[in-house]
BATOR-880088 format. One record per atom (N, C-alpha, C, O): z, x, y; atom name; residue number from 0; residue in one letter. Coordinates in Angstrom, 1 decimal, always signed. Layout:
BAPA, c3, c1, c2, at, i, aa
BAPA, Z, X, Y, CA, NUM, a
...
This chain:
BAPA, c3, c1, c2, at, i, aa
BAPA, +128.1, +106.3, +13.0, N, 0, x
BAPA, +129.2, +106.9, +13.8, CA, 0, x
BAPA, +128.9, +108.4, +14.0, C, 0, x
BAPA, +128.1, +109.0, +13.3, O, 0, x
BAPA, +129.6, +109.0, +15.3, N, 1, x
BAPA, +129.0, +110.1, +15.4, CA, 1, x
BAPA, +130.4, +111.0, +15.4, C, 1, x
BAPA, +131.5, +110.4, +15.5, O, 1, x
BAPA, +130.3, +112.0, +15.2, N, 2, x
BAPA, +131.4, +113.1, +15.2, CA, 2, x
BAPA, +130.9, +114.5, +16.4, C, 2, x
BAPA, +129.8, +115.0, +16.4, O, 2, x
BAPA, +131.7, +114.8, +17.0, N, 3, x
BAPA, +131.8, +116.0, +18.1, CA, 3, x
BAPA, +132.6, +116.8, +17.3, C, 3, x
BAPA, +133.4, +116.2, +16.7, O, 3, x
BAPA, +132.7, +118.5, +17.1, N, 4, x
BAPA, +133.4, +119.5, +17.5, CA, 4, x
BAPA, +132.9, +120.4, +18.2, C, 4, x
BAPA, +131.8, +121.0, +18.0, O, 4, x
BAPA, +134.2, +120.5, +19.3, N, 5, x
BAPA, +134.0, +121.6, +20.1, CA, 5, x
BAPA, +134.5, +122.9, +19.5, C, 5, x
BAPA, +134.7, +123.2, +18.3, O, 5, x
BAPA, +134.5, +123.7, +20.8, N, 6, x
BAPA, +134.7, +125.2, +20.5, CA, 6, x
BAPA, +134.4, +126.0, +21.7, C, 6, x
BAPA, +133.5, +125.6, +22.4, O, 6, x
BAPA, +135.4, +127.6, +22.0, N, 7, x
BAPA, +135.0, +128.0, +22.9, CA, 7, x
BAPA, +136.1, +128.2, +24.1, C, 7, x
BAPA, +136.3, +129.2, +24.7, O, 7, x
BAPA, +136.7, +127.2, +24.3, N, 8, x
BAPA, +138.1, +127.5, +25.3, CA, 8, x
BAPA, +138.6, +128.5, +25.2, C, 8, x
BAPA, +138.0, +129.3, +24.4, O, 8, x
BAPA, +139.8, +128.9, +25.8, N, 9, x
BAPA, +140.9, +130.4, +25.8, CA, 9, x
BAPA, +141.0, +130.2, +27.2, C, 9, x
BAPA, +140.5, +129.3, +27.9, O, 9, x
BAPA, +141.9, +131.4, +27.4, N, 10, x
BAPA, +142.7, +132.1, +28.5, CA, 10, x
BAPA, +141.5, +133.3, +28.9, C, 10, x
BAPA, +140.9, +134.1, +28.1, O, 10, x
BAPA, +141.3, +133.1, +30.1, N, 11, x
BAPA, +140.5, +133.8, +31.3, CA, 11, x
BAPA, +140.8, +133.8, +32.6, C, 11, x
BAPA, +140.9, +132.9, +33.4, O, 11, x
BAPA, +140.8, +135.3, +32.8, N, 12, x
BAPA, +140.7, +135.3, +34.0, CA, 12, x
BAPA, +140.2, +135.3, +35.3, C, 12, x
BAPA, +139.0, +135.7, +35.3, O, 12, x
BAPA, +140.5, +135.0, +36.4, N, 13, x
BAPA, +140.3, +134.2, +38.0, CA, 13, x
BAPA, +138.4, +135.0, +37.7, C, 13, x
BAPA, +138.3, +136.1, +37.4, O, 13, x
BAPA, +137.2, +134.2, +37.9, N, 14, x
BAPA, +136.5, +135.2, +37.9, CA, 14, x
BAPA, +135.4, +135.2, +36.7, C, 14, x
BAPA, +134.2, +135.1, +36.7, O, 14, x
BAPA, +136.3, +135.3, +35.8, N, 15, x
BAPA, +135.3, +135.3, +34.0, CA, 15, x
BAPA, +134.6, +133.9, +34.0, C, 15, x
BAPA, +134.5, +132.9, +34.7, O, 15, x
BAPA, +134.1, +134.4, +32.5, N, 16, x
BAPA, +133.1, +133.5, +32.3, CA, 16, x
BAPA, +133.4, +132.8, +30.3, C, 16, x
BAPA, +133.8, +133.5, +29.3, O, 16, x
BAPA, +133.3, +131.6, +30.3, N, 17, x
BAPA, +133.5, +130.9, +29.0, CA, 17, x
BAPA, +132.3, +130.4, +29.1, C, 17, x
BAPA, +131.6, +130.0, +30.1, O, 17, x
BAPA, +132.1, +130.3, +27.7, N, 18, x
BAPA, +131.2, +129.7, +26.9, CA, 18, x
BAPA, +131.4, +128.4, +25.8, C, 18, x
BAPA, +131.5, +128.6, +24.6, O, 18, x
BAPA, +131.5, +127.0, +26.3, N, 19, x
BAPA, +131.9, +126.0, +25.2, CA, 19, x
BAPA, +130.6, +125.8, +24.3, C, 19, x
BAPA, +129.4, +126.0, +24.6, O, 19, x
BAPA, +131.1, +125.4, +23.2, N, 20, x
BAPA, +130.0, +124.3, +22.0, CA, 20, x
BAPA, +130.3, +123.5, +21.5, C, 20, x
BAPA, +131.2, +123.6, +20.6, O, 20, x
BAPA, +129.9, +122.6, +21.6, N, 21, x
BAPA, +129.7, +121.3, +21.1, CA, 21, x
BAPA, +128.9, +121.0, +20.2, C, 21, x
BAPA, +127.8, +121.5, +20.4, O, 21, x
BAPA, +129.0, +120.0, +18.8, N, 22, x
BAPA, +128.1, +120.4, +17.8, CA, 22, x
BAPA, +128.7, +118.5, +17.3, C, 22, x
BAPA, +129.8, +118.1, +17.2, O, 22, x
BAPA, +127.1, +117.6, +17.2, N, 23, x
BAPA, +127.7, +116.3, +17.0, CA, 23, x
BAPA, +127.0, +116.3, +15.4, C, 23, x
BAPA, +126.3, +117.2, +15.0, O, 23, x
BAPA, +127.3, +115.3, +14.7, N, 24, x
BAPA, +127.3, +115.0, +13.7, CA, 24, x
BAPA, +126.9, +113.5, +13.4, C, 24, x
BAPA, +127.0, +112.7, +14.3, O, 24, x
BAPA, +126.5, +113.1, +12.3, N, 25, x
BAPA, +126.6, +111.5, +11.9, CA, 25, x
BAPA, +125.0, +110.8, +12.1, C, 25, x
BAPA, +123.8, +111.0, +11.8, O, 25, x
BAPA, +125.5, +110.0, +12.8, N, 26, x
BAPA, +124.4, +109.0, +13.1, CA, 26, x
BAPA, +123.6, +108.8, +14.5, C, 26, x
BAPA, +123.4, +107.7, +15.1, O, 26, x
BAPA, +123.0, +110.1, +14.9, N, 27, x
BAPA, +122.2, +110.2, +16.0, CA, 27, x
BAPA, +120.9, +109.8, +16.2, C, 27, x
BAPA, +119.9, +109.7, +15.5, O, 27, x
BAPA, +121.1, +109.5, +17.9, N, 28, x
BAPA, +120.2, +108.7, +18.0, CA, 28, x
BAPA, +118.9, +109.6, +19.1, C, 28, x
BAPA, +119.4, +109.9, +20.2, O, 28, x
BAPA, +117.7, +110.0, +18.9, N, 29, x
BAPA, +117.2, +110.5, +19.4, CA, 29, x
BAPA, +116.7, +110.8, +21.0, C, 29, x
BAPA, +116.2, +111.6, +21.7, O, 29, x
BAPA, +117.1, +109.5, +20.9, N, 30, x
BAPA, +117.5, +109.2, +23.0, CA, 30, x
BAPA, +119.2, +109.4, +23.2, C, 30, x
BAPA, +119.9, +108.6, +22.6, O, 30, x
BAPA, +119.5, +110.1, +23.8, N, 31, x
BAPA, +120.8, +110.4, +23.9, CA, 31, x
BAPA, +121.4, +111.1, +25.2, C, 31, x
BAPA, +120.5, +111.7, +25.8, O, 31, x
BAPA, +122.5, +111.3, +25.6, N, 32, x
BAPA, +123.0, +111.9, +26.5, CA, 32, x
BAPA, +124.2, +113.0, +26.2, C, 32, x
BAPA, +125.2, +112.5, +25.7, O, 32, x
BAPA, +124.1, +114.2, +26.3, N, 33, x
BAPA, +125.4, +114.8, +25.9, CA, 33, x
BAPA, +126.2, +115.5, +26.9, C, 33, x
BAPA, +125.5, +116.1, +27.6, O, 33, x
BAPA, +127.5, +115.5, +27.1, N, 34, x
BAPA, +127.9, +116.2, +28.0, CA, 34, x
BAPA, +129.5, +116.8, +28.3, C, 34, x
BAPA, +130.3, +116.9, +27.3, O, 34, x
BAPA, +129.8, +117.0, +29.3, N, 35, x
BAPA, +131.0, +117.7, +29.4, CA, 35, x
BAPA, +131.8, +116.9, +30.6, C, 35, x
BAPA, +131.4, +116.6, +31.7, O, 35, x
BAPA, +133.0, +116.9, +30.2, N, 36, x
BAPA, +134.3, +116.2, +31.2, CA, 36, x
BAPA, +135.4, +117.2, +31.1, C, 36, x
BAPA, +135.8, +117.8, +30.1, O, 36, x
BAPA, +135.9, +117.2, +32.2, N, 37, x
BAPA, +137.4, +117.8, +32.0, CA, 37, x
BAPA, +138.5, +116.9, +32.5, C, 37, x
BAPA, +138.1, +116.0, +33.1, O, 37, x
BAPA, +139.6, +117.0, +32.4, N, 38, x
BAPA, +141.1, +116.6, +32.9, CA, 38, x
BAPA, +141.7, +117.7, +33.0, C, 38, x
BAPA, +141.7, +118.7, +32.3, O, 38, x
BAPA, +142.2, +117.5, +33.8, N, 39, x
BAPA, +143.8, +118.3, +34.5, CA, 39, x
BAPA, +144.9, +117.5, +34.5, C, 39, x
BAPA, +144.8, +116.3, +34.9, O, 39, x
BAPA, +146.2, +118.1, +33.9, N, 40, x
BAPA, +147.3, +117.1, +33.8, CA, 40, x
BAPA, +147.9, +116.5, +35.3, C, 40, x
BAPA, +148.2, +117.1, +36.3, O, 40, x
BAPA, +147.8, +115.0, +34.7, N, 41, x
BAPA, +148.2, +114.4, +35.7, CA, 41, x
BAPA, +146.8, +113.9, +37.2, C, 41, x
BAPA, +146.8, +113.4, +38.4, O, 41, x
BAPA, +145.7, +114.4, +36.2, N, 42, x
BAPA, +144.4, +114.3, +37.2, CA, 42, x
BAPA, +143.9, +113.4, +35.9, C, 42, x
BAPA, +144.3, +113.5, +34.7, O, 42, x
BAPA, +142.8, +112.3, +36.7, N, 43, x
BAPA, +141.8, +111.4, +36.0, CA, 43, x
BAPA, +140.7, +112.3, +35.4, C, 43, x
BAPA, +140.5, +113.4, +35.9, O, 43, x
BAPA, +140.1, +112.0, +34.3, N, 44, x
BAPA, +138.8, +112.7, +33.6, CA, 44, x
BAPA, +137.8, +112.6, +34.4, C, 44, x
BAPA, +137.5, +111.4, +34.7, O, 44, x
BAPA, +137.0, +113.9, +35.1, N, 45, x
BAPA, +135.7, +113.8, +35.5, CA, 45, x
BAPA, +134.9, +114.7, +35.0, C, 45, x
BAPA, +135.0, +115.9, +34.6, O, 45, x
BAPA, +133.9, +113.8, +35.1, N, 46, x
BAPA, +132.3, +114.6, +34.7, CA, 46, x
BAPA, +132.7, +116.1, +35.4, C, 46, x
BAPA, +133.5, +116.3, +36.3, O, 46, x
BAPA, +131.5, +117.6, +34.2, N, 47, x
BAPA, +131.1, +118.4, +34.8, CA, 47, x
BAPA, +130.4, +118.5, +34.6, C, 47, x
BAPA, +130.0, +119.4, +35.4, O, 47, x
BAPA, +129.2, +118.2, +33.6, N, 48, x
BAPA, +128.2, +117.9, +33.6, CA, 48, x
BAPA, +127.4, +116.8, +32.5, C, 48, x
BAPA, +128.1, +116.1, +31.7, O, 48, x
BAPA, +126.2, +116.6, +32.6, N, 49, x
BAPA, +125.5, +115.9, +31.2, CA, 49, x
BAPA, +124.3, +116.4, +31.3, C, 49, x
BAPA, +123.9, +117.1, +32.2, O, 49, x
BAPA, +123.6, +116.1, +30.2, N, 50, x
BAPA, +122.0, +116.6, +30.0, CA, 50, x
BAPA, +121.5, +115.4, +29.1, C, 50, x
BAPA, +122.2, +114.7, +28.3, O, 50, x
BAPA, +120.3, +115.4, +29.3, N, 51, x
BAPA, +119.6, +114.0, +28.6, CA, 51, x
BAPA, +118.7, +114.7, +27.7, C, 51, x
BAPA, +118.1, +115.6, +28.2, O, 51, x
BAPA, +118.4, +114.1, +25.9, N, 52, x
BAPA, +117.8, +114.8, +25.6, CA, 52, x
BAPA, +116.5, +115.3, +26.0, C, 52, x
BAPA, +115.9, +116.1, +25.3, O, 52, x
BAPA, +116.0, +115.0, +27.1, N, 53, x
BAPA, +114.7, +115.4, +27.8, CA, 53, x
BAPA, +114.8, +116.5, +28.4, C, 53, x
BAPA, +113.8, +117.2, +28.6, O, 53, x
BAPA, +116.5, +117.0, +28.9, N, 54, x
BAPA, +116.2, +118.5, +29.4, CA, 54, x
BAPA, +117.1, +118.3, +30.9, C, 54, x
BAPA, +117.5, +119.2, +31.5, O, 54, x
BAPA, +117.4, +117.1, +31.2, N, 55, x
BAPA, +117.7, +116.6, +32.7, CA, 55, x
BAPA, +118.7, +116.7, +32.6, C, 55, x
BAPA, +119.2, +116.3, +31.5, O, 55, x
BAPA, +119.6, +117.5, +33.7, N, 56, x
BAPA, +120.6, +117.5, +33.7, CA, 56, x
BAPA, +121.6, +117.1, +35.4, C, 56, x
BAPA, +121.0, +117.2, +36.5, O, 56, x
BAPA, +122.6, +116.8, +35.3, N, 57, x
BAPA, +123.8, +116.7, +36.5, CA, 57, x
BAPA, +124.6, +117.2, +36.4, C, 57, x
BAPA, +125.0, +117.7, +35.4, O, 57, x
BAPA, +125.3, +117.3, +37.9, N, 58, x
BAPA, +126.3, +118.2, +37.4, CA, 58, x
BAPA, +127.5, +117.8, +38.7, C, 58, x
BAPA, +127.0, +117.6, +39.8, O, 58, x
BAPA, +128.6, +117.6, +38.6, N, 59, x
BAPA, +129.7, +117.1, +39.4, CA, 59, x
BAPA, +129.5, +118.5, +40.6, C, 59, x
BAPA, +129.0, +119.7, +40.6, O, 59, x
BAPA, +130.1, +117.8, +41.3, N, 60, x
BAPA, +129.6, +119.0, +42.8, CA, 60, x
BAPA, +130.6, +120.9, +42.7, C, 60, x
BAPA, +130.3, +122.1, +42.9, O, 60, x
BAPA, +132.0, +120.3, +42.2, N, 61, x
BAPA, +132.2, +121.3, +41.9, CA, 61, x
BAPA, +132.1, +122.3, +40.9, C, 61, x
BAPA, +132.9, +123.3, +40.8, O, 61, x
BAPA, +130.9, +121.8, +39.9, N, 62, x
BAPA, +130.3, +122.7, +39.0, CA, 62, x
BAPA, +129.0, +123.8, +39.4, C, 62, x
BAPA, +128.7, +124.9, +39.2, O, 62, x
BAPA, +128.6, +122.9, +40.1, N, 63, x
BAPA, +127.2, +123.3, +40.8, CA, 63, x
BAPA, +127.1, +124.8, +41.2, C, 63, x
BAPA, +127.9, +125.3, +42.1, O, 63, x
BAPA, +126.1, +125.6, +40.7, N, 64, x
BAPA, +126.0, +127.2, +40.6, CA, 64, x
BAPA, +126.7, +127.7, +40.1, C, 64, x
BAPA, +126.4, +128.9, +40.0, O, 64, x
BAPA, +128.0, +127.1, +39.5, N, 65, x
BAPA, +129.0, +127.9, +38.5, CA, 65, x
BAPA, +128.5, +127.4, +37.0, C, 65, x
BAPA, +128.4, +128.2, +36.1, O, 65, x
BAPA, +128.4, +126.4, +36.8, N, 66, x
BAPA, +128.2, +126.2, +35.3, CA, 66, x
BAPA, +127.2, +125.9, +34.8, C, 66, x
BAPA, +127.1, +124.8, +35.1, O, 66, x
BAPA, +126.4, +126.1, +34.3, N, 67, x
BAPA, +124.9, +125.2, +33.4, CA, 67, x
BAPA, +125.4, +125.0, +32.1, C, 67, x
BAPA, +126.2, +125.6, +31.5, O, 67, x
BAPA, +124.8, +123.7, +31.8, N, 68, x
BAPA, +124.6, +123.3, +30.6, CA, 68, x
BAPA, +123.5, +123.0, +29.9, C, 68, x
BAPA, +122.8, +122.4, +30.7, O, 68, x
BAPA, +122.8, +123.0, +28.8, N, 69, x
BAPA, +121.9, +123.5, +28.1, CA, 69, x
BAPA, +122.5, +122.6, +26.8, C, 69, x
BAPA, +123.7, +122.4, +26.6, O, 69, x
BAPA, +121.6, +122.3, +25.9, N, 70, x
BAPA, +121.3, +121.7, +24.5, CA, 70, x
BAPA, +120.6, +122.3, +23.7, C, 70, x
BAPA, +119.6, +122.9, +24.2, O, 70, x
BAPA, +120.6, +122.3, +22.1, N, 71, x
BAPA, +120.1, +122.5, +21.1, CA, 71, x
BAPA, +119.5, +121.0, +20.8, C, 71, x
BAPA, +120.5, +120.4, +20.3, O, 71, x
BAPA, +118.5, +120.3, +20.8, N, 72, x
BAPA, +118.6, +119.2, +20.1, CA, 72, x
BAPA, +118.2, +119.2, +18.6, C, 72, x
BAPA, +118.5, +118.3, +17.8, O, 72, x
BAPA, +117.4, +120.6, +18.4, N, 73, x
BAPA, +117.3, +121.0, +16.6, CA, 73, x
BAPA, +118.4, +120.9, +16.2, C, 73, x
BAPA, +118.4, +120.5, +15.0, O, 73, x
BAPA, +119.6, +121.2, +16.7, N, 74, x
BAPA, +121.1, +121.4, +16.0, CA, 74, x
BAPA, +122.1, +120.4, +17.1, C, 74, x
BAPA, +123.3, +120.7, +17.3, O, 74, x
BAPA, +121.6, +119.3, +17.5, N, 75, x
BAPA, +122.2, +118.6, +18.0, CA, 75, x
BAPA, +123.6, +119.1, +19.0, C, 75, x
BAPA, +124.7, +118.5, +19.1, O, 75, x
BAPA, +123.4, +120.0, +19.4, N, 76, x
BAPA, +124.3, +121.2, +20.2, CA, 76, x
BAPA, +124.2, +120.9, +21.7, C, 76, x
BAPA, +123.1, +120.8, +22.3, O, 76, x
BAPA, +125.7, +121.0, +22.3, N, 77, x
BAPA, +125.2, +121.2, +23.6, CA, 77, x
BAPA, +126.4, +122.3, +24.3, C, 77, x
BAPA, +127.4, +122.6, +23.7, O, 77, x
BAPA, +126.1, +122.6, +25.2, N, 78, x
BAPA, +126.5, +124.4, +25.4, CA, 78, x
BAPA, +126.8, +124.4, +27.2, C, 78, x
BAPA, +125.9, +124.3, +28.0, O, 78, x
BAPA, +128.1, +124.4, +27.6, N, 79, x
BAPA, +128.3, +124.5, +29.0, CA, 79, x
BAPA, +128.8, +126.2, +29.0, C, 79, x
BAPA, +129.8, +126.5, +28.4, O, 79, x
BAPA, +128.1, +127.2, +29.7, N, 80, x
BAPA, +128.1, +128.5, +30.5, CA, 80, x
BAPA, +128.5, +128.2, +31.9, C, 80, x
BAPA, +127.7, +128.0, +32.8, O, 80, x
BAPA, +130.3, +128.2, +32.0, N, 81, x
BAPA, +131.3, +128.8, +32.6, CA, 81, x
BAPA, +131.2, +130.1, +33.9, C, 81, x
BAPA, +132.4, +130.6, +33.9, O, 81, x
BAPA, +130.7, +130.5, +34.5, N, 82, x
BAPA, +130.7, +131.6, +35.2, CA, 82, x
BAPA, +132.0, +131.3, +36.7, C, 82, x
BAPA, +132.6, +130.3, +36.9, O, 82, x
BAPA, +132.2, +132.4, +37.2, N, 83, x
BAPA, +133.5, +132.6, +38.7, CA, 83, x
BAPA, +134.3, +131.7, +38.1, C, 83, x
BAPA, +134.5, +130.7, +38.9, O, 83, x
BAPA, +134.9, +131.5, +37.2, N, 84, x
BAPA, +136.3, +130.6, +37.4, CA, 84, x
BAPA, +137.1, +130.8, +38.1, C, 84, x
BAPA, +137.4, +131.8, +38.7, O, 84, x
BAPA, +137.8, +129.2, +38.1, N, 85, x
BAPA, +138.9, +129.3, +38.6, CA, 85, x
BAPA, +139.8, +128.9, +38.8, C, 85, x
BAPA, +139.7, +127.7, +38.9, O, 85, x
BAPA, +141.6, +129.3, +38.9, N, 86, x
BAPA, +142.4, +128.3, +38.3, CA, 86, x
BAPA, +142.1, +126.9, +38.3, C, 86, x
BAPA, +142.3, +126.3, +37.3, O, 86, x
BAPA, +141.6, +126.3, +39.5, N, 87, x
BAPA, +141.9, +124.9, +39.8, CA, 87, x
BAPA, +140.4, +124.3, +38.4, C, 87, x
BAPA, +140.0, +123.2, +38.3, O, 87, x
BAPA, +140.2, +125.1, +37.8, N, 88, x
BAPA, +139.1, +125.0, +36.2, CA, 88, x
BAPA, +139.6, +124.9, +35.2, C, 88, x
BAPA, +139.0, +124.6, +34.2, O, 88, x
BAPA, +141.1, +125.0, +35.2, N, 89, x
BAPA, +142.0, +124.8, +34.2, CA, 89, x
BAPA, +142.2, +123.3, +33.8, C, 89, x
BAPA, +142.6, +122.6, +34.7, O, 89, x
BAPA, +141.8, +122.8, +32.4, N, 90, x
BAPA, +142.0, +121.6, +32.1, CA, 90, x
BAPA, +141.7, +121.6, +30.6, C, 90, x
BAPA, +141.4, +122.7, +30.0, O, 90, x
BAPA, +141.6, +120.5, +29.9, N, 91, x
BAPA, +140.7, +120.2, +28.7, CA, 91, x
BAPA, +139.5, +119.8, +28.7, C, 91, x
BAPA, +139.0, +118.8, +29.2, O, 91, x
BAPA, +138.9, +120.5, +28.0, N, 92, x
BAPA, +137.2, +120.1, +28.3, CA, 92, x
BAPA, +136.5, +119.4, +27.0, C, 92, x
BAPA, +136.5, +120.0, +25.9, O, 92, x
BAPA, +136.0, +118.3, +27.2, N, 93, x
BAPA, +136.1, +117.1, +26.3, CA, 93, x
BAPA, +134.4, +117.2, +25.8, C, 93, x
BAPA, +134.0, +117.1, +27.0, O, 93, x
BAPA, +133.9, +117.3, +25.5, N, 94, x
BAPA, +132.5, +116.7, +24.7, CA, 94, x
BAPA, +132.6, +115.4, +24.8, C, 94, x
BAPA, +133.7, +114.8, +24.9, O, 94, x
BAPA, +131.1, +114.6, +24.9, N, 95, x
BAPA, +131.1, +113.4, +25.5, CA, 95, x
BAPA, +129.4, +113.1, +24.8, C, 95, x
BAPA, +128.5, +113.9, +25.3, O, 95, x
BAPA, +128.9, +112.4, +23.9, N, 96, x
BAPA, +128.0, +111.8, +23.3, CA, 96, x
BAPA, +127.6, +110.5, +23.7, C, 96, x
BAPA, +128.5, +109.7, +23.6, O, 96, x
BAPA, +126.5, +110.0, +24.2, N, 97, x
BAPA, +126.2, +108.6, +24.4, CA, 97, x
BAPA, +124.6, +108.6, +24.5, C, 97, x
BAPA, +123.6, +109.3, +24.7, O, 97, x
BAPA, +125.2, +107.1, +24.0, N, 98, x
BAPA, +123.0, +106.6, +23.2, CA, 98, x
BAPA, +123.0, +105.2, +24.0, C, 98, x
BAPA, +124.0, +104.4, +24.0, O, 98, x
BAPA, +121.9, +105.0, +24.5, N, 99, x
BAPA, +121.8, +103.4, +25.3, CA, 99, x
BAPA, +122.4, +102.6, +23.8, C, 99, x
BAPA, +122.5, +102.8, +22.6, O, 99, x
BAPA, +122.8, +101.6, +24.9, N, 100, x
BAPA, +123.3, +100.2, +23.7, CA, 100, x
BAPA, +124.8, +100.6, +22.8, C, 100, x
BAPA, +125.5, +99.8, +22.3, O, 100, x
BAPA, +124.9, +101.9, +22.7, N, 101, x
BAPA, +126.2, +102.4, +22.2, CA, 101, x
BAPA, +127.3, +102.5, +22.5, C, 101, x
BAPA, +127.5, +102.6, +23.7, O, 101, x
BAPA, +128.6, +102.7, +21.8, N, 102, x
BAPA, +129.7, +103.1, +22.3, CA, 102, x
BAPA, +129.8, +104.6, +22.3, C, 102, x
BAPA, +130.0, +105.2, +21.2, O, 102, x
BAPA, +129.8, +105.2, +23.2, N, 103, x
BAPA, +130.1, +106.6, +23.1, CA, 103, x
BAPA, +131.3, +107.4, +22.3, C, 103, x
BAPA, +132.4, +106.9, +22.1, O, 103, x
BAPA, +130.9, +108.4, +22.1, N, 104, x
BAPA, +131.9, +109.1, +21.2, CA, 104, x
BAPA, +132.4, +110.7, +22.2, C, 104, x
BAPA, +131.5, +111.4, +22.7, O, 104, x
BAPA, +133.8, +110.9, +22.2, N, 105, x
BAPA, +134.6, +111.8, +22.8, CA, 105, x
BAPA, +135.3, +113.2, +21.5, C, 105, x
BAPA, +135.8, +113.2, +20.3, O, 105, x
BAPA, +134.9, +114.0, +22.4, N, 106, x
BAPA, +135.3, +115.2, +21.1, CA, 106, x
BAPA, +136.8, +115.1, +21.4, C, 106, x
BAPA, +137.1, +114.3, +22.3, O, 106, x
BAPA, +138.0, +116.0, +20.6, N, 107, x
BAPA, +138.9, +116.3, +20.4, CA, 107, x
BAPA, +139.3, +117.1, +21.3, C, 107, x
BAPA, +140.4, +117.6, +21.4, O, 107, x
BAPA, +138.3, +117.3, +22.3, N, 108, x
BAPA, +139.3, +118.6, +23.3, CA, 108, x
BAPA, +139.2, +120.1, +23.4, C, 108, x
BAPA, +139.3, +120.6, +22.2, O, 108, x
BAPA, +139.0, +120.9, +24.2, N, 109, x
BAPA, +139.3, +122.1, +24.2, CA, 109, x
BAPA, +140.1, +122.7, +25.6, C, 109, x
BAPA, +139.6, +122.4, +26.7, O, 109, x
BAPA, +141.0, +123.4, +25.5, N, 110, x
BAPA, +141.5, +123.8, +26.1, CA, 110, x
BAPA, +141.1, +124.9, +27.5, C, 110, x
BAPA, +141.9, +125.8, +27.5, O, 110, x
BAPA, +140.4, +125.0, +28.3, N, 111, x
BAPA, +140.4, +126.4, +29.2, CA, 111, x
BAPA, +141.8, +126.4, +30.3, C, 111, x
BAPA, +142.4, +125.6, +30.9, O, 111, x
BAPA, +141.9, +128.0, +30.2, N, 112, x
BAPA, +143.2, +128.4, +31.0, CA, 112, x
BAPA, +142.7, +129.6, +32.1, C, 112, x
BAPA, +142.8, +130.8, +31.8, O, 112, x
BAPA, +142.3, +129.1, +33.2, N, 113, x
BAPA, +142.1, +130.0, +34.0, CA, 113, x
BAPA, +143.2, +130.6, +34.4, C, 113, x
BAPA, +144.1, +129.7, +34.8, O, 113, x
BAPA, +143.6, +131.8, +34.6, N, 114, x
BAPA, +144.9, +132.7, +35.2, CA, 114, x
BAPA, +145.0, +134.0, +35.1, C, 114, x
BAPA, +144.4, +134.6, +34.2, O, 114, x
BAPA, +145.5, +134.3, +35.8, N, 115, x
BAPA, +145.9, +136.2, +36.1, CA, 115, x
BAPA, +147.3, +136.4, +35.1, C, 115, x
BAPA, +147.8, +137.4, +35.0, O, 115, x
């Protein structure tokens, strides 16, 4: 079983820049995918990005040139850099682990609040 904690959300303003981490735990598997989702209340969960441990990464169209994500795989870490926010960025931003053949594992959440 694998374990996620995040870290990193807050209140920012129109513009700034956040930095999440994600840190998995347990029973990893060295082919894997790690990544990032958000929701907005009352909006469905979408991807904003993933990275494969090889380095490959995607990214949902409205992340694209605003966010990179990046992994530690020595510390099983993965790291989304946030740049121009903006309100419509405000949501919970979820950690997301998955291994072929597996059931994937969802972090607990973090909060970002884009606003003036």
């Amino acid at each position: 079983q694998v374990q996620l904690v995040e870290s990193g959300g807050g209140l920012v303003q129109p513009g700034g820049s956040l930095r999440l981490s994600c840190t998995a735990s347990g029973r990893i598997f060295s082919i894997n995918t790690m990544g990032w989702y958000h929701q907005a209340p009352g909006k469905q969960r979408e991807m904003v990005a993933t990275i494969s441990n090889g380095g490959i990464a995607n990214y949902g169209d409205f992340a694209k040139g605003r966010f990179t994500i990046s992994r530690d795989n020595a510390k099983n870490a993965v790291y989304l850099q946030m740049n121009s926010l903006k309100p419509e960025d405000t949501a919970v931003y979820y950690c997301r682990y998955t291994a072929p053949g597996r059931i994937g594992t969802w972090g607990q959440g973090t909060q970002v609040t884009v606003s003036s």
